[in-house]
C-alpha positions as a Python dict, from the first residue, in 0.01 Angstrom:
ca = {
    (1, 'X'): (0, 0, 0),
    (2, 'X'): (-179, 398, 28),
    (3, 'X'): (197, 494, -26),
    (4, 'X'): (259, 333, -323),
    (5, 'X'): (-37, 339, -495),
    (6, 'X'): (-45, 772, -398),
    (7, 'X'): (300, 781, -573),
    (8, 'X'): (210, 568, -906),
    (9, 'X'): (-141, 753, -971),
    (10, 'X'): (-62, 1111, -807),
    (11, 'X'): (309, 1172, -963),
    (12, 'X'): (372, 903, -1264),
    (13, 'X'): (-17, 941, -1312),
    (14, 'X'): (-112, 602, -1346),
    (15, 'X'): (-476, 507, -1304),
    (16, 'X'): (-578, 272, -973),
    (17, 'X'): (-774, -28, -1215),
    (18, 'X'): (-876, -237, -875),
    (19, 'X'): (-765, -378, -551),
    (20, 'X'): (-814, -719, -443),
    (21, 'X'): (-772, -943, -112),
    (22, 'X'): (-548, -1226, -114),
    (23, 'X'): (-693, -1395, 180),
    (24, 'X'): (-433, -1702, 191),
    (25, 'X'): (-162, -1479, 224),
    (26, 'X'): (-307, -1213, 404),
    (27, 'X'): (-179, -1000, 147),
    (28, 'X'): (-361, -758, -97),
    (29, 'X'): (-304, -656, -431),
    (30, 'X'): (-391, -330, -668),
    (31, 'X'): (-330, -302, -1017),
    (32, 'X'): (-237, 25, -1236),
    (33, 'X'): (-206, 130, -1573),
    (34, 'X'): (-208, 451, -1769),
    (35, 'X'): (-480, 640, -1804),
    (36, 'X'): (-488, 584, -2162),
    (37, 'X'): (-483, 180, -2114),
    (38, 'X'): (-256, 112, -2366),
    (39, 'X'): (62, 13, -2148),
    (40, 'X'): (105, -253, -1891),
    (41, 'X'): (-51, -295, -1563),
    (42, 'X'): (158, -250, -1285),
    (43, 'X'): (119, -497, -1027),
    (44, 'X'): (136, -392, -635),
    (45, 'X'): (117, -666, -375),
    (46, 'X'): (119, -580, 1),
    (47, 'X'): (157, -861, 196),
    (48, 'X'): (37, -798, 576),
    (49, 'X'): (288, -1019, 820),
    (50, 'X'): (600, -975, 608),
    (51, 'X'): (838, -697, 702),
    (52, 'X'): (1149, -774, 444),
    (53, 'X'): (1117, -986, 128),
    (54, 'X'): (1242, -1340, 219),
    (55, 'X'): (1156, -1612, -45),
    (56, 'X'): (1445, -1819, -114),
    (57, 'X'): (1382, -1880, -506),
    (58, 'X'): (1469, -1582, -534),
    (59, 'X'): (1717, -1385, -261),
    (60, 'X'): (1997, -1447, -486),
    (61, 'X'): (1846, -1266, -777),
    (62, 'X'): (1940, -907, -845),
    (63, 'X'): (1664, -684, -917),
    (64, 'X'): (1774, -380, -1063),
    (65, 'X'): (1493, -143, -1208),
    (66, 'X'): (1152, -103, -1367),
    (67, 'X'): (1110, 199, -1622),
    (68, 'X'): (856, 437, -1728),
    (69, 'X'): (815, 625, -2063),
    (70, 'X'): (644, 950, -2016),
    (71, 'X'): (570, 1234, -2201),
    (72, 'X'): (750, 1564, -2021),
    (73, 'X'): (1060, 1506, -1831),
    (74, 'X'): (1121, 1878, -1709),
    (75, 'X'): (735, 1839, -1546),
    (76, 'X'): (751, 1504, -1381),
    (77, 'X'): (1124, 1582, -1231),
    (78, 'X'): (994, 1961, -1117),
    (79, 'X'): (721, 1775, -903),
    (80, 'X'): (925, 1474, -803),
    (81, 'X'): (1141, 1781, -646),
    (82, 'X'): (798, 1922, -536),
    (83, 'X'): (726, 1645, -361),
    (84, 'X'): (1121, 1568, -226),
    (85, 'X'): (1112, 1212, -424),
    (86, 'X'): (1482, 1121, -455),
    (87, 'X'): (1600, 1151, -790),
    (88, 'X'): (1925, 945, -810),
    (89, 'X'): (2052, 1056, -1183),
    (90, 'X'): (1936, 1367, -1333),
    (91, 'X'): (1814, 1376, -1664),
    (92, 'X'): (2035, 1359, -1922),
    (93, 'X'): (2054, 1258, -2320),
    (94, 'X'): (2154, 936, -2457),
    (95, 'X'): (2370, 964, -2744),
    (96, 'X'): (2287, 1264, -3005),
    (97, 'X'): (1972, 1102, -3092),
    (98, 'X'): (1849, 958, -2814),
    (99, 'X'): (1583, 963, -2541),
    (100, 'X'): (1636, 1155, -2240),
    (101, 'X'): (1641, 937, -1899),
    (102, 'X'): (1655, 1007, -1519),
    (103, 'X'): (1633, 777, -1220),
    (104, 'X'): (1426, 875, -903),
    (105, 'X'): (1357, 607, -655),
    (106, 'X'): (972, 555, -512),
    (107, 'X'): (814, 554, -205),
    (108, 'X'): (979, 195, -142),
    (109, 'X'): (1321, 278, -265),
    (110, 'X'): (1236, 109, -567),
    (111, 'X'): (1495, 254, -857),
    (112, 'X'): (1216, 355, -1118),
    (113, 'X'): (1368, 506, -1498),
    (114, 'X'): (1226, 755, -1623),
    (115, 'X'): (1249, 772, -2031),
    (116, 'X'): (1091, 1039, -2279),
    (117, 'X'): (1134, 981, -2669),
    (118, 'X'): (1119, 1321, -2893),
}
């Protein structure tokens, strides 16, 4: 859980809102947001015993992503390098018009998208 809530606050810059014991899971959750508090909450859930997700509703679903918009893409991706995050598509333009995206995985291996409208 200190890894993943480090990489959300200290390089996407989100803001730690509050962590919370789930006692009948032995689990534990923390929520983020921007620091402005106008996007979502992220939602982080550590759960203590478990050591690969198993839960059969949903082993045959394919997760693929969760996205970000930010503001500076030639920042973030200088300290994601900085900091040796892996950054699985460079940025690059879609279409003439528009946004610029990358793809750098987390501190899970979670494929995160990174998106920044001009």
């Amino acid at each position: 859980m200190e890894r993943s809530i480090d990489f959300y606050t200290r390089l996407l810059g989100l803001e730690l809102l509050g962590r919370h014991e789930i006692p009948q899971n032995n689990a534990e959750i923390a929520f983020l947001q921007d620091r402005d508090g106008k996007g979502a909450k992220l939602e982080l859930t550590f759960y203590r015993k478990q050591k690969k997700f198993i839960q059969a509703d949903y082993e045959d679903r394919i997760f693929d992503h969760i996205a970000f918009e930010i503001k500076d893409m030639k920042q973030i991706i200088l300290t994601m390098r900085k900091e040796n995050v892996a950054i699985t598509d460079e940025p690059f333009k879609l279409g003439p018009t528009g946004p610029i995206i990358a793809f750098i995985e987390d501190s899970d291996g979670t494929l995160i998208e990174l998106i920044e409208r001009k």
